[in-house]
Biopython code that builds the backbone (N, CA, C, O; Angstrom):
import numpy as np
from Bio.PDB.StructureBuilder import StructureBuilder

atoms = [
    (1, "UNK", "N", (21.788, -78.987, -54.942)),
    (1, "UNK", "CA", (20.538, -79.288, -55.609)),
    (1, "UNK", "C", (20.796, -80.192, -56.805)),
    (1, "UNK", "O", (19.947, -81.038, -57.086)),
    (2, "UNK", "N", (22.223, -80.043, -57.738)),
    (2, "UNK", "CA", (22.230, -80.732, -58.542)),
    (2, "UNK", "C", (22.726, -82.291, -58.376)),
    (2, "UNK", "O", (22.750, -83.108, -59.296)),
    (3, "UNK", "N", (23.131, -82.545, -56.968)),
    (3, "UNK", "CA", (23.283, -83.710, -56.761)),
    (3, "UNK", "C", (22.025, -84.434, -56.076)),
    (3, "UNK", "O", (22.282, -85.471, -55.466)),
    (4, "UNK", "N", (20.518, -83.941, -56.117)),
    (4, "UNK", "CA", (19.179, -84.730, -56.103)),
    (4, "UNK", "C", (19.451, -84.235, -54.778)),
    (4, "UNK", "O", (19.845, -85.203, -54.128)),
    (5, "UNK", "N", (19.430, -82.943, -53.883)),
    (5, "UNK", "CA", (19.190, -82.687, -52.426)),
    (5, "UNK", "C", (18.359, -81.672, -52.395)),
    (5, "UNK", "O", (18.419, -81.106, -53.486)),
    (6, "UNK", "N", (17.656, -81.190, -51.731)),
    (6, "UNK", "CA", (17.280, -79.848, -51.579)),
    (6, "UNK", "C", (17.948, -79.199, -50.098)),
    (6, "UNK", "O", (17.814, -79.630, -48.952)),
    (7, "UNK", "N", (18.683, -78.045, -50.575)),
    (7, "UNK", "CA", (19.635, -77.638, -49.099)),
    (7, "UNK", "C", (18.159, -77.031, -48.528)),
    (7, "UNK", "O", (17.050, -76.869, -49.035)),
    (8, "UNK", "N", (18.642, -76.829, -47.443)),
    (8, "UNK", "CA", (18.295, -76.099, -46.301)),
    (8, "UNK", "C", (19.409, -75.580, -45.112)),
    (8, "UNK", "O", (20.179, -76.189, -44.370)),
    (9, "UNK", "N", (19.060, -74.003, -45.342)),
    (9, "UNK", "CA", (20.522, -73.871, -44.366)),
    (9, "UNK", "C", (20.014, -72.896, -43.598)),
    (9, "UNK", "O", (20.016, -71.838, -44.227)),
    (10, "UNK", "N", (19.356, -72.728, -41.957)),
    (10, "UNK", "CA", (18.739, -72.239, -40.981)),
    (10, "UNK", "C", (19.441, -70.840, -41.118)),
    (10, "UNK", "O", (18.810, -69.795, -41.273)),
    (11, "UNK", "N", (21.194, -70.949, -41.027)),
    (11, "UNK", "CA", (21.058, -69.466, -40.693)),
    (11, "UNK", "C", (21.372, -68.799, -42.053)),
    (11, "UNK", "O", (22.373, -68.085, -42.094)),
    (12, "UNK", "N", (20.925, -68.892, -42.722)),
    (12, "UNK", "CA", (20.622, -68.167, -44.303)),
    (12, "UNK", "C", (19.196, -67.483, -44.096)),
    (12, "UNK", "O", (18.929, -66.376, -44.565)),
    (13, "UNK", "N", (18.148, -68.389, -43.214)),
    (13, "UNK", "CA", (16.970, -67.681, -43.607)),
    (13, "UNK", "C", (16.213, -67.787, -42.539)),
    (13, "UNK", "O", (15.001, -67.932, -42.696)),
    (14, "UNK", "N", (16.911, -67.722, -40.923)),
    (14, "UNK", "CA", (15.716, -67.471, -39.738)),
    (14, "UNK", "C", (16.405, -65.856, -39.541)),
    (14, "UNK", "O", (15.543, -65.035, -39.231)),
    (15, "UNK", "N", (17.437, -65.439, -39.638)),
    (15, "UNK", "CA", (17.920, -64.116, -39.417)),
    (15, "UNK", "C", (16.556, -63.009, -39.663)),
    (15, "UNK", "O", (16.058, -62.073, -39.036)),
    (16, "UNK", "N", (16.280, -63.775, -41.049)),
    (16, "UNK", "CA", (14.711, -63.037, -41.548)),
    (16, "UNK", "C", (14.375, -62.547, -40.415)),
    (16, "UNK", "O", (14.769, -61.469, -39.970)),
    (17, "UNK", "N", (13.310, -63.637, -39.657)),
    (17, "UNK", "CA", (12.398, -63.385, -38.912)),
    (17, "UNK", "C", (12.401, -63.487, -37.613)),
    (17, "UNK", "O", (11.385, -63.416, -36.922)),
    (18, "UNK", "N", (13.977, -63.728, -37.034)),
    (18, "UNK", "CA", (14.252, -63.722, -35.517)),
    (18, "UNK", "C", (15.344, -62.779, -35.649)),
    (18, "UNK", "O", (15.927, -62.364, -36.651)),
    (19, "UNK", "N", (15.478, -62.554, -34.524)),
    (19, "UNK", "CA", (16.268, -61.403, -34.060)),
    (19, "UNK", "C", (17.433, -62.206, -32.993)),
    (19, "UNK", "O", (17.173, -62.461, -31.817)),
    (20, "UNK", "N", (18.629, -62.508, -33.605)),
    (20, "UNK", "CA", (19.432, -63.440, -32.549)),
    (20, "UNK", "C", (19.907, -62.487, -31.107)),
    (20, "UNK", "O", (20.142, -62.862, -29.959)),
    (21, "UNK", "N", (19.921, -61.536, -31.540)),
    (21, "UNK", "CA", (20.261, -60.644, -29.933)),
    (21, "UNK", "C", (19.049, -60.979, -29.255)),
    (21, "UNK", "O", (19.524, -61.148, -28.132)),
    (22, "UNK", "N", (17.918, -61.180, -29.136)),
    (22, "UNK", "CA", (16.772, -61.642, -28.057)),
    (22, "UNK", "C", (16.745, -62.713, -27.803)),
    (22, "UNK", "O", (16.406, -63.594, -28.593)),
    (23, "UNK", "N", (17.164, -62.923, -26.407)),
    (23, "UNK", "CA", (17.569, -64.600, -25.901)),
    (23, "UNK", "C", (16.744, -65.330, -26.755)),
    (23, "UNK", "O", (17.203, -65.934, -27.725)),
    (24, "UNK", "N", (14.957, -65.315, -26.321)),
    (24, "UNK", "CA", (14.104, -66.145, -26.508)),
    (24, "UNK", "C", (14.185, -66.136, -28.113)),
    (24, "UNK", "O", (14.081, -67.327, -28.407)),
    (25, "UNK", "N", (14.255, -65.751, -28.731)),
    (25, "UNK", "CA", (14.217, -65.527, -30.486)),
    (25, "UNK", "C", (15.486, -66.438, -30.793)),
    (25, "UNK", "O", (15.352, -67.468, -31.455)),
    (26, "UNK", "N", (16.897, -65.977, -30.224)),
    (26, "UNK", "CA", (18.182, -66.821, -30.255)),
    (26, "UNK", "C", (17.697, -68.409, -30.135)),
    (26, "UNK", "O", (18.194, -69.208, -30.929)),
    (27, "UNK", "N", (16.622, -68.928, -29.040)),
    (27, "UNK", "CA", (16.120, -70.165, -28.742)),
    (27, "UNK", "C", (15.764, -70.861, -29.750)),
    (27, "UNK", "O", (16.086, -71.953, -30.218)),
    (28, "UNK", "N", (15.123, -70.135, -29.978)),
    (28, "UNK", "CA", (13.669, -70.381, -30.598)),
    (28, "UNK", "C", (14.392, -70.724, -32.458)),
    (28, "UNK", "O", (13.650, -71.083, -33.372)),
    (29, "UNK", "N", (15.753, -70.527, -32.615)),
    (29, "UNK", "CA", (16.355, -70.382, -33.720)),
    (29, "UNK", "C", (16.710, -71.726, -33.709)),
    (29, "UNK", "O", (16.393, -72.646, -34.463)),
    (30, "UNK", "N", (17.520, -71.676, -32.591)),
    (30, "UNK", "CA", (18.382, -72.807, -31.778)),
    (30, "UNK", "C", (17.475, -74.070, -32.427)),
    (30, "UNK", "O", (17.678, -74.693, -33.468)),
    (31, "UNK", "N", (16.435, -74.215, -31.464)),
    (31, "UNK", "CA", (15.375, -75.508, -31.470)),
    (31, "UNK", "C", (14.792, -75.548, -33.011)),
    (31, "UNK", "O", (14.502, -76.717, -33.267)),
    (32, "UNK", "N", (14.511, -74.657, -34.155)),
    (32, "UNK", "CA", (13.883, -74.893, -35.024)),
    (32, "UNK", "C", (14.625, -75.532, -36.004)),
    (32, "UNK", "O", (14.085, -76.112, -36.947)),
    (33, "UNK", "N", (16.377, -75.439, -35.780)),
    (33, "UNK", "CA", (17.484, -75.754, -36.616)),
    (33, "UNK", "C", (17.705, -77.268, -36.017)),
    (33, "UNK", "O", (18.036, -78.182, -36.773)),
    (34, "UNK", "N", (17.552, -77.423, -34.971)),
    (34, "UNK", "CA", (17.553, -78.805, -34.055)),
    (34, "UNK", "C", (16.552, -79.660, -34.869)),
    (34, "UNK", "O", (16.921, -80.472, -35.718)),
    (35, "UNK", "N", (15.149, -79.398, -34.522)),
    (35, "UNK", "CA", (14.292, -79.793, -35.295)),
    (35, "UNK", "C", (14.266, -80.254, -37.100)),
    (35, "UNK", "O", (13.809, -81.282, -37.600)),
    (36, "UNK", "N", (14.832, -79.252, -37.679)),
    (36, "UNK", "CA", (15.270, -79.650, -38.539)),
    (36, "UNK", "C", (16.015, -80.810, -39.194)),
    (36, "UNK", "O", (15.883, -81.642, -40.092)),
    (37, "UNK", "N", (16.869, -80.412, -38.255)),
    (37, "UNK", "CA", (18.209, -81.453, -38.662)),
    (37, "UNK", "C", (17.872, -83.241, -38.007)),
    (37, "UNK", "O", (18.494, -84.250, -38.340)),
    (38, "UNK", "N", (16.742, -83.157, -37.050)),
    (38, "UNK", "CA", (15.920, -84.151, -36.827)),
    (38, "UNK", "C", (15.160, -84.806, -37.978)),
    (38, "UNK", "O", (14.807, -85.974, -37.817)),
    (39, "UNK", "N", (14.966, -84.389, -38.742)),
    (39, "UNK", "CA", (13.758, -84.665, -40.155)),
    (39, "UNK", "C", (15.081, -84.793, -41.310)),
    (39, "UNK", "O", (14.752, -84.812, -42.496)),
    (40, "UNK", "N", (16.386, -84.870, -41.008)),
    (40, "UNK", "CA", (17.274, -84.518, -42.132)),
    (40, "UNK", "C", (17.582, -86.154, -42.359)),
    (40, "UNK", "O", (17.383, -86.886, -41.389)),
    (41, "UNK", "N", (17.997, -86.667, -43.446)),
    (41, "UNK", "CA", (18.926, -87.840, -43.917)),
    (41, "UNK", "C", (20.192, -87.806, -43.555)),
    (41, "UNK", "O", (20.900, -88.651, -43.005)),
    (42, "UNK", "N", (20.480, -86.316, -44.070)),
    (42, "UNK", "CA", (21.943, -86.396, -44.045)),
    (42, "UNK", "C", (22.378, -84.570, -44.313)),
    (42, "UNK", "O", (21.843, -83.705, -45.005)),
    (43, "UNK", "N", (23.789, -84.549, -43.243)),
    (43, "UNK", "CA", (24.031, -83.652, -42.466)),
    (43, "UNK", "C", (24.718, -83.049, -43.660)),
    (43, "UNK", "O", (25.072, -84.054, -44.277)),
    (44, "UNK", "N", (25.271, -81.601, -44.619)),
    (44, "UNK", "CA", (25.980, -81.365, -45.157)),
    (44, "UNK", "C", (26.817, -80.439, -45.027)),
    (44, "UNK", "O", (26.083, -79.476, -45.250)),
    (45, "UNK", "N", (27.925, -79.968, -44.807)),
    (45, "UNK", "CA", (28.974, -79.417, -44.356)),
    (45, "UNK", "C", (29.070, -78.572, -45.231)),
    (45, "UNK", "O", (28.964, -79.171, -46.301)),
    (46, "UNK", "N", (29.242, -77.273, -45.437)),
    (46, "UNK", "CA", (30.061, -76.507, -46.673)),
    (46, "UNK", "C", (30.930, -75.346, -45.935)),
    (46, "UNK", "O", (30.531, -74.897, -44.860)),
    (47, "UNK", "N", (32.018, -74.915, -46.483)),
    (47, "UNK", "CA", (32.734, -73.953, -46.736)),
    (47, "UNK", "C", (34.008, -74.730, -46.158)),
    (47, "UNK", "O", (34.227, -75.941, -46.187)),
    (48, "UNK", "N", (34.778, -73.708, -45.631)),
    (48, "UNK", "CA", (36.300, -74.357, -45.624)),
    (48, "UNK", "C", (36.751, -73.791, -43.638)),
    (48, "UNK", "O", (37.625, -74.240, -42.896)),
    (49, "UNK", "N", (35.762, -72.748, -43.397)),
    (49, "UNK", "CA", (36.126, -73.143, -41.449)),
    (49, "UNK", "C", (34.731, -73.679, -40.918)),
    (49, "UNK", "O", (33.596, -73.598, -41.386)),
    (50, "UNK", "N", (35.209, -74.222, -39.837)),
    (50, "UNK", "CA", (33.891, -74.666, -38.978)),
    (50, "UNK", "C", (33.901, -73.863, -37.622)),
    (50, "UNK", "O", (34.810, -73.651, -36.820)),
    (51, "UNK", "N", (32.581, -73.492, -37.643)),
    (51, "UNK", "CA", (32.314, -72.628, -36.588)),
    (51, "UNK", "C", (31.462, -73.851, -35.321)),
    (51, "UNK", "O", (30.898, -74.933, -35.477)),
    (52, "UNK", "N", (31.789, -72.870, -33.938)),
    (52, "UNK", "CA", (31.232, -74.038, -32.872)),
    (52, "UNK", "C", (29.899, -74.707, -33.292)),
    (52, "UNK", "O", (29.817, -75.934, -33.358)),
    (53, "UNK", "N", (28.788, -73.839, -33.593)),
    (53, "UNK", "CA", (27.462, -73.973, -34.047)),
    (53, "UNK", "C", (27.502, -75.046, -35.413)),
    (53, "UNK", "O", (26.365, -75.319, -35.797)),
    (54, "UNK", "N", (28.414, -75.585, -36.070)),
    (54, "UNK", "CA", (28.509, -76.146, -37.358)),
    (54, "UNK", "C", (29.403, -77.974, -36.416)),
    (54, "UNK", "O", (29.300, -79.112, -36.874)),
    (55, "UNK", "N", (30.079, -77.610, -35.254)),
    (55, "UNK", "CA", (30.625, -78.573, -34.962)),
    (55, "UNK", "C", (29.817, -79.562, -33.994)),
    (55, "UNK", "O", (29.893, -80.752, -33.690)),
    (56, "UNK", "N", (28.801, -78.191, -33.580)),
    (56, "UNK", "CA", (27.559, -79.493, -32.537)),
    (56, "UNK", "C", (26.419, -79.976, -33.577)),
    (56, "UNK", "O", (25.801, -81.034, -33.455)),
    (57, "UNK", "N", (26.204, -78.873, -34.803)),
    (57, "UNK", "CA", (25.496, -79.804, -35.274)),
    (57, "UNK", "C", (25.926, -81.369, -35.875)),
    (57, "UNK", "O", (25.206, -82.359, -36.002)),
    (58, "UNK", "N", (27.198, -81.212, -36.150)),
    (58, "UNK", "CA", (27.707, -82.546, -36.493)),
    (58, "UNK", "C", (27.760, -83.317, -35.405)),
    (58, "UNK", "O", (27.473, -84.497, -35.606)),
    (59, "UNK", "N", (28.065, -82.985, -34.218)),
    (59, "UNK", "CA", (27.634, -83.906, -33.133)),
    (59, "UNK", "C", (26.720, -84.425, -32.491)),
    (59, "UNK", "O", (26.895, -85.311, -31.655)),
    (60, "UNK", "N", (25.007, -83.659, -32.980)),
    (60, "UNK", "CA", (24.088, -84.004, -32.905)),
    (60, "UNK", "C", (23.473, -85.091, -33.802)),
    (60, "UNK", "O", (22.839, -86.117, -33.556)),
    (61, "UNK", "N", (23.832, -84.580, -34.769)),
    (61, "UNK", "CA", (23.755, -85.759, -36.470)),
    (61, "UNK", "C", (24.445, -87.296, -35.874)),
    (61, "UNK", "O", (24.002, -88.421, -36.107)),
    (62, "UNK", "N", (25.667, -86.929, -35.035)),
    (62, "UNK", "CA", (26.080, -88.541, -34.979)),
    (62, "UNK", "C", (25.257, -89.124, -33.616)),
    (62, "UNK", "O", (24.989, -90.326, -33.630)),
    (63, "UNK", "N", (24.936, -88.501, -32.702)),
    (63, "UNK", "CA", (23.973, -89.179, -32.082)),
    (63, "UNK", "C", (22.817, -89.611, -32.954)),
    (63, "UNK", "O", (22.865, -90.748, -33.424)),
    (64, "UNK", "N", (22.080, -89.057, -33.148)),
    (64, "UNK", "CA", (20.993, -89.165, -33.804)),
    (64, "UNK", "C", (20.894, -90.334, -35.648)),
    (64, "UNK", "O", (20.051, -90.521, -36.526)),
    (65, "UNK", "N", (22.141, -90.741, -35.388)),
    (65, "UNK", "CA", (22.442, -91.307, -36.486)),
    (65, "UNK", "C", (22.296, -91.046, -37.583)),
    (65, "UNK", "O", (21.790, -91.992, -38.187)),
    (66, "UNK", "N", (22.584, -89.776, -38.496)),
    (66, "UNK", "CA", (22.268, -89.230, -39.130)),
    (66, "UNK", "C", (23.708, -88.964, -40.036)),
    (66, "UNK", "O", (24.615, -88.781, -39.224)),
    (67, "UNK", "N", (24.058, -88.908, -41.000)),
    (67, "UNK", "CA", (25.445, -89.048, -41.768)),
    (67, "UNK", "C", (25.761, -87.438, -41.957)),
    (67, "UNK", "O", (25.094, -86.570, -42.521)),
    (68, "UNK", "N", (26.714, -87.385, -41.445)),
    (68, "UNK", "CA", (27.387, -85.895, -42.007)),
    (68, "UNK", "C", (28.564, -86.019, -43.186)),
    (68, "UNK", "O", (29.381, -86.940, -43.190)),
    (69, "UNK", "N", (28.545, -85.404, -43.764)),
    (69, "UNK", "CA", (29.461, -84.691, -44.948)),
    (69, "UNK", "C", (29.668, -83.883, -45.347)),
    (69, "UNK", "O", (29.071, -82.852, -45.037)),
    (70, "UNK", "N", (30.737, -83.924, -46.355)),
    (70, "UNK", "CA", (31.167, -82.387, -46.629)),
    (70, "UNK", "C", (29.963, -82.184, -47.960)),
    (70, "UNK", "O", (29.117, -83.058, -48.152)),
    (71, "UNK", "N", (30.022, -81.088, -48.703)),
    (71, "UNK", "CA", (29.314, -80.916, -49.904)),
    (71, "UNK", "C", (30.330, -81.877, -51.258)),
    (71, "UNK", "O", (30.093, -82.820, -52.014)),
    (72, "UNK", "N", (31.664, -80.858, -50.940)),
    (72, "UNK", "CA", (33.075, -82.225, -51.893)),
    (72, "UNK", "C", (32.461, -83.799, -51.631)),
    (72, "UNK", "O", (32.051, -84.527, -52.535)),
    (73, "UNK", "N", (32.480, -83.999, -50.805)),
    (73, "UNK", "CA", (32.019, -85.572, -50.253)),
    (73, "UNK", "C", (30.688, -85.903, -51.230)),
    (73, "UNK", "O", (30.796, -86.739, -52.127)),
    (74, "UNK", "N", (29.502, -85.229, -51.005)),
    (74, "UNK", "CA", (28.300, -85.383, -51.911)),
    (74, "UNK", "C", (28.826, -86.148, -53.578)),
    (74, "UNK", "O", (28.876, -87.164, -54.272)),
    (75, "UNK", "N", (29.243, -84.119, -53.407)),
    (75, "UNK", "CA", (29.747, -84.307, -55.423)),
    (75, "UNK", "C", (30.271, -85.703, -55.809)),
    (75, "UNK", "O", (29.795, -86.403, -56.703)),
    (76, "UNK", "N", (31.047, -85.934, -55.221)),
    (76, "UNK", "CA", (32.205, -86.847, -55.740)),
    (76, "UNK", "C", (31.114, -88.567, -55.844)),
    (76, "UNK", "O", (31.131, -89.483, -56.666)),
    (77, "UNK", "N", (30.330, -88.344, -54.646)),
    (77, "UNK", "CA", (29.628, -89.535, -54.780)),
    (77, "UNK", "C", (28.684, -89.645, -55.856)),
    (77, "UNK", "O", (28.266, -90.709, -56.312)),
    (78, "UNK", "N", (28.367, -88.486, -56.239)),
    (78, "UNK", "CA", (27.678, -88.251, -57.609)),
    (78, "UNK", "C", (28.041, -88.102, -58.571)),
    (78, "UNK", "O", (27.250, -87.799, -59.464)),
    (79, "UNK", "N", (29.411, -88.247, -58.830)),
    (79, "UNK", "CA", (30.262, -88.309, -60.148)),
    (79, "UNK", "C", (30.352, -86.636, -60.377)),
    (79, "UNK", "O", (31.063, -86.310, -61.328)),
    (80, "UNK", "N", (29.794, -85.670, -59.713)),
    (80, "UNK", "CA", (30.193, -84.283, -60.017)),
    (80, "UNK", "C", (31.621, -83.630, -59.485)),
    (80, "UNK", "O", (32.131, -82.594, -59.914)),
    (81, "UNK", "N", (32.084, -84.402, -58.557)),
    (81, "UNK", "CA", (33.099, -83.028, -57.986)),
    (81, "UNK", "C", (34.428, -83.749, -58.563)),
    (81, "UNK", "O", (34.433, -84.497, -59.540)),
    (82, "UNK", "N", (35.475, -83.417, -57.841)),
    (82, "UNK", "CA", (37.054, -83.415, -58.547)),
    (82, "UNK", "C", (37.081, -85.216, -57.204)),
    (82, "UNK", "O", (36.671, -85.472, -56.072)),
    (83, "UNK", "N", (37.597, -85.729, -57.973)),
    (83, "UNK", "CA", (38.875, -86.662, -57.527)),
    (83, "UNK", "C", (40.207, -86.448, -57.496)),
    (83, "UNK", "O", (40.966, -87.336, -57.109)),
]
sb = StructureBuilder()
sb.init_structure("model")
sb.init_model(0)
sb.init_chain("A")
sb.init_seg("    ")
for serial, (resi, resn, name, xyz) in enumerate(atoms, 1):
    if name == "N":
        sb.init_residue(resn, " ", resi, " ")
    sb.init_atom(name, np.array(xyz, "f"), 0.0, 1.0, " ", f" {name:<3s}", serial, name[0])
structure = sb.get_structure()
């Protein structure tokens, strides 16, 4: 946020209101995070493993031409993180 983004991070806050053990709910997670990341600028990466679900979204972002990065990557372009 302090580098002028507003995050959005699907599975922080559809768990809420879907239930991933019910296929159709699991879908329905699936496509709304898809959707999302359709309306996105740019893709942002955080923590230090990548899970399968974190590696297609980056592979969806590069079809879709859409820039992925890390969060380090952000900072640094904003004069906030470490060099």
């Amino acid at each position: 946020y302090e580098a002028g983004f507003s995050p959005i991070c699907p599975p922080l806050y559809l768990p809420l209101f879907l239930n991933d053990a019910v296929p159709e709910e699991h879908k329905s997670g699936i496509d709304m995070s898809r959707d999302l990341l359709r309306r996105s600028h740019v893709l942002v990466v955080c923590g230090h493993s990548m899970t399968e679900a974190m590696k297609n979204d980056i592979a969806v972002a590069q079809r879709l031409g859409i820039t992925a990065t890390t969060l380090e990557g952000i900072l640094t372009v904003k004069g906030q993180g470490r060099r």
